[in-house]
C-alpha positions in Angstrom: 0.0 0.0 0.0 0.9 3.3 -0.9 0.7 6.2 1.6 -1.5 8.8 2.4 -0.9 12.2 3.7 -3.7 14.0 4.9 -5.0 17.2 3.3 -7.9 19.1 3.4 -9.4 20.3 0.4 -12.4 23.0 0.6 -14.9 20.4 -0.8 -14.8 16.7 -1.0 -16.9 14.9 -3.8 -19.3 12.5 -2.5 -18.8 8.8 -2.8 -21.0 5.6 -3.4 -22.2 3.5 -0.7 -20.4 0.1 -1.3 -18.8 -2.3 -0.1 -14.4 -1.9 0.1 -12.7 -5.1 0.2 -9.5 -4.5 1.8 -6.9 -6.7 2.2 -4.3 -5.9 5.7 -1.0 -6.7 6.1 -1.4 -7.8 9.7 2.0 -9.8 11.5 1.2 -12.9 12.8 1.8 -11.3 16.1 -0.2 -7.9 16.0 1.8 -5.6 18.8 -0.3 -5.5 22.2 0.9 -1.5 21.8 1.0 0.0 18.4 0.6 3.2 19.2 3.9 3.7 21.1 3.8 7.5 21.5 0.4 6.5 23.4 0.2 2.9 24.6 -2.9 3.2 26.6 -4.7 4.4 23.2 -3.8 1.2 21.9 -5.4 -0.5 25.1 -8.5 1.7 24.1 -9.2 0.6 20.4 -8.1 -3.0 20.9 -11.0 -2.5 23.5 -13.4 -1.5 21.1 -12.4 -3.5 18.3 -13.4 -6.1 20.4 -16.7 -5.7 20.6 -17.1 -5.3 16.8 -17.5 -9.3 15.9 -20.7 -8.8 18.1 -22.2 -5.7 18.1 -22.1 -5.6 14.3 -23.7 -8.1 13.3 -26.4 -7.9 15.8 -26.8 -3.5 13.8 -26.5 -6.1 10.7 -29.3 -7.9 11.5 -31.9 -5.3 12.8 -31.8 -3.5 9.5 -31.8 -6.8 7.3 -35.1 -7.7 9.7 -37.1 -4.5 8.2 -35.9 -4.4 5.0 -39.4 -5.1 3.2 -40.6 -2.4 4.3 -38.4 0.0 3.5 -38.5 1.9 -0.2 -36.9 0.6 -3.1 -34.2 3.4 -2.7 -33.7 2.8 1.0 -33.5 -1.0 0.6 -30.6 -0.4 -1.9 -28.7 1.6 0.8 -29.5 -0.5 4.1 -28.5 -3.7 2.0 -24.8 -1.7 1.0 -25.0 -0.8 4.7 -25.0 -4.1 5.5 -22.5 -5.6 3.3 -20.5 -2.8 4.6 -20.5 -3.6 8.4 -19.8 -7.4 7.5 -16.5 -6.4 6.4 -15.7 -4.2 9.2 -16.6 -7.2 11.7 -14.7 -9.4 9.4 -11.3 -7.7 9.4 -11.8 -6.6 13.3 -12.3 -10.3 13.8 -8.9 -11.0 12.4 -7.5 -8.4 14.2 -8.8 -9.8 17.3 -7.7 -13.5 17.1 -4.0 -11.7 17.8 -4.7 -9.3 20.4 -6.7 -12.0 22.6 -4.3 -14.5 22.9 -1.7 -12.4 24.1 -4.4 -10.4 26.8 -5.4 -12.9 29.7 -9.3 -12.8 30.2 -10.3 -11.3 26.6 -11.8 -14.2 25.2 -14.3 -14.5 28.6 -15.0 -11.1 27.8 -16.0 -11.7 24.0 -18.2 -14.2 25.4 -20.0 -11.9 27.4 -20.4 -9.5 24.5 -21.7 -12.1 22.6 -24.3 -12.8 25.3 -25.0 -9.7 26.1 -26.2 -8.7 21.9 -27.7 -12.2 21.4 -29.9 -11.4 24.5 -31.2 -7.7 23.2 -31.6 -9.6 19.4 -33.5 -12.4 21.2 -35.8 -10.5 23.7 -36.1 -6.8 22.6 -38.8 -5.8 20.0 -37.9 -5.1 16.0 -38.4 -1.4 16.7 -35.9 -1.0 19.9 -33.2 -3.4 18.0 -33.6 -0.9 14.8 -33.6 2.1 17.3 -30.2 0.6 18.8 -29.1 0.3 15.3 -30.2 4.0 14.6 -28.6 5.2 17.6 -25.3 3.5 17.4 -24.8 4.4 14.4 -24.8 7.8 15.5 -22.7 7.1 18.6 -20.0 5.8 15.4 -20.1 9.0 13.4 -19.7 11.1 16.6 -16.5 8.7 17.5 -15.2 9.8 14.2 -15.7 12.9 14.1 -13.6 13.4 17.6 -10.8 11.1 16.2 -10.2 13.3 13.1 -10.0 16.2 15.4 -7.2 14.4 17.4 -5.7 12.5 14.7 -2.3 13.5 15.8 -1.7 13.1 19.3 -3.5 10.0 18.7 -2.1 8.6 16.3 1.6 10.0 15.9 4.5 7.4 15.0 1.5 4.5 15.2 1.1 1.4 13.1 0.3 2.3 9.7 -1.2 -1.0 9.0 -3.4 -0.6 11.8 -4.2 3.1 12.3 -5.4 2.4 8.2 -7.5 -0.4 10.0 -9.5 2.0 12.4 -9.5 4.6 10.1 -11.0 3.2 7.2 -13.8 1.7 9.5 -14.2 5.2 11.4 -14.4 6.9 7.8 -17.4 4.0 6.2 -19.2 5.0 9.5 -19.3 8.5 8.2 -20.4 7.8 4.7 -23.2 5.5 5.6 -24.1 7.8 8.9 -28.1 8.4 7.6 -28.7 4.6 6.3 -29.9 3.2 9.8 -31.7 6.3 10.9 -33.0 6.5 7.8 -34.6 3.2 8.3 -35.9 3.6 11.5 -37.8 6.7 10.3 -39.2 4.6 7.8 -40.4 2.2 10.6 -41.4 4.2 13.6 -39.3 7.1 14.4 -40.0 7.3 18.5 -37.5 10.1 19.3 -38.2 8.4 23.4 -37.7 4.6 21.8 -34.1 6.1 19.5 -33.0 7.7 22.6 -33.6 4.9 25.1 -31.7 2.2 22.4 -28.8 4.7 22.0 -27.7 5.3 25.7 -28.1 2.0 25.6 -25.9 1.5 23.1 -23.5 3.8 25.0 -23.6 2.2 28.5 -23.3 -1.2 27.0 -20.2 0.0 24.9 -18.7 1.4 28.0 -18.7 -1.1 30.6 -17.3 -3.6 27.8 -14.7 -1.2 26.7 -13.6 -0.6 30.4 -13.3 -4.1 31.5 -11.3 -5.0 28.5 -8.9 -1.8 28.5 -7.9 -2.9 31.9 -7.3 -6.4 31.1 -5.3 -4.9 27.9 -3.4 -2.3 30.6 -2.1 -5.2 32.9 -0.9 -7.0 29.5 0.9 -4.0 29.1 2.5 -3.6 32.3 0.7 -0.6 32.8 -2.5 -1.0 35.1 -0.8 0.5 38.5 0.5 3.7 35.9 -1.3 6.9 37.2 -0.3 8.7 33.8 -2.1 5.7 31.7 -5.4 6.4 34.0 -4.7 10.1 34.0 -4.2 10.1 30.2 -7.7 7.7 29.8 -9.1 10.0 31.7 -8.7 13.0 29.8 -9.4 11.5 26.5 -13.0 9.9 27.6 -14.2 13.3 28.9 -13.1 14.9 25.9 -14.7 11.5 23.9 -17.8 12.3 25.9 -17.7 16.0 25.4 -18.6 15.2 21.7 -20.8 11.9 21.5 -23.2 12.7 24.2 -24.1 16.3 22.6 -24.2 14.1 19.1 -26.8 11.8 20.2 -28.8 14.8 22.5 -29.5 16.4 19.3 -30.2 13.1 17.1 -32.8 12.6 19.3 -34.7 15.5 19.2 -37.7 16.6 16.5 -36.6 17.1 13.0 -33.5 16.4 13.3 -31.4 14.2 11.0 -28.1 13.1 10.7 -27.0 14.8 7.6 -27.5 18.2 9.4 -23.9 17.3 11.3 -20.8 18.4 9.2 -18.6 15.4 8.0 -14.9 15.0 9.2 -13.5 16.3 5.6 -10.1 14.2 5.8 -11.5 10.7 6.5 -14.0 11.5 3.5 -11.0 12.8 1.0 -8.9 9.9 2.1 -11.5 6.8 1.8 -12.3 8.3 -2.1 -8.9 6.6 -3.0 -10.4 3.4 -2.6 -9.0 1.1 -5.4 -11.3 -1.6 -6.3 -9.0 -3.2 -8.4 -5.9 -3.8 -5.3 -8.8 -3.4 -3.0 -6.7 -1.4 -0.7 -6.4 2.2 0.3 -3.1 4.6 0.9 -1.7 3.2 3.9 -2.4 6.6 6.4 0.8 8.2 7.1 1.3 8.5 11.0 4.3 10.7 11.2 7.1 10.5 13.4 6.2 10.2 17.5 5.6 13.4 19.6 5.3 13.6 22.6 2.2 16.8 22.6 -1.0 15.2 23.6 -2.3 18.8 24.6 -4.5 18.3 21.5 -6.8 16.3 23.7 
């Protein structure tokens, strides 16, 4: 893969909604910390990526379960949509077999993630699974949006492989942001229903990513380190500062999720998709810094 080096261009041409087939150069033996200018960020998305393989596919299925009665143009999107998250789950899944056998206790906690969305699939009603859909979809654009604001002291000196990984995934979220939203106005549109499924969606994300960024801390070395907690600390409120205003306004009247601005450099960067190599420039991470006042 060739790389890329972020620019931003004063408009960015819109791009289909379709799948992207990418094929990562992974090590055998993916590096527990591959951000090494911020390990505990790598403790984070490992964390999150996690919970991908189980989340997604149950957002996968509650948008497949109402497709009949969506519009011919909507049933065209949600079914890119969906072909879209399989391939984020796929290559997260991949990603994952490394991480958890080097991180004692991940693979109980994917268990429990897998119980814990087979559960709400099984028990909650087609409406509230669509609504969770809806609403953590929105909790995923908001995520990106605060990553391409922080992109350096982030992801400085990182992985390329990897950071290309997130990335890509973070930047699909944004081009398919409406699709599930979309649906669920098609289907019932309960502002109380979408904004009970999304803190949901946020709570249940939480605990998950907690539990396993402390497991992936002590594989570290690093769960006694008051800077690691300190530096968490700081980069959830700031995480918080932008997700939980997101998903305020999603849920009120009228609103609808292409009246947020898109992160311009995520959208530039995934149009140089080639379908042909199926593979993107590999995102240029720089050399380390040590700044992370950017958070």
């Amino acid at each position: 893969m060739k790389q890329f080096v972020v620019q931003y261009p004063e408009r960015v041409a819109a791009t289909a909604l379709a799948p992207r087939r990418i094929r990562f150069e992974f090590p055998e033996k993916i590096p527990l910390v591959w951000t090494p200018n911020y390990p505990e960020m790598s403790a984070a998305a490992n964390s999150v990526s996690l919970l991908m393989p189980h989340v997604e596919p149950y957002v996968m299925a509650s948008v497949r379960a109402v497709l009949d009665q969506l519009p011919q143009e909507q049933r065209i999107d949600a079914a890119a949509f969906i072909a879209q998250e399989a391939q984020h789950q796929r290559q997260h899944r991949t990603f994952n077999a490394s991480i958890t056998t080097q991180v004692r206790g991940l693979s109980r906690v994917e268990r429990w993630m897998h119980r814990s969305y087979s559960w709400l699939s099984r028990t909650r009603s087609t409406r509230f699974n669509l609504a969770f859909a809806a609403g953590f979809e929105t909790v995923a654009f908001a995520l990106a949006r605060w990553t391409e604001a922080h992109l350096r002291p982030l992801f400085d000196g990182a992985d390329e492989q990897i950071t290309t990984l997130f990335l890509w995934h973070l930047a699909e979220e944004v081009e398919h942001k409406c699709v599930a939203y979309d649906a669920y106005e098609e289907v019932d549109g309960s502002r109380l229903r979408y904004l009970t499924a999304a803190v949901t969606s946020i709570v249940i994300l939480s605990i998950y990513t907690l539990i396993s960024t402390v497991l992936n801390l002590k594989a570290q070395g690093r769960i006694l380190s008051p800077v690691a907690w300190w530096r968490l600390l700081l980069c959830s409120v700031s995480l918080a500062w932008e997700v939980l205003p997101d998903v305020a306004a999603s849920a009120m009247p009228g609103h609808h999720p292409s009246d947020f601005t898109d992160p311009i450099a995520l959208s530039t960067w995934l149009s140089q998709y080639d379908a042909e190599t199926a593979s993107l420039p590999l995102w240029w991470t720089g050399a380390p810094s040590s700044d992370l006042s950017g958070l």
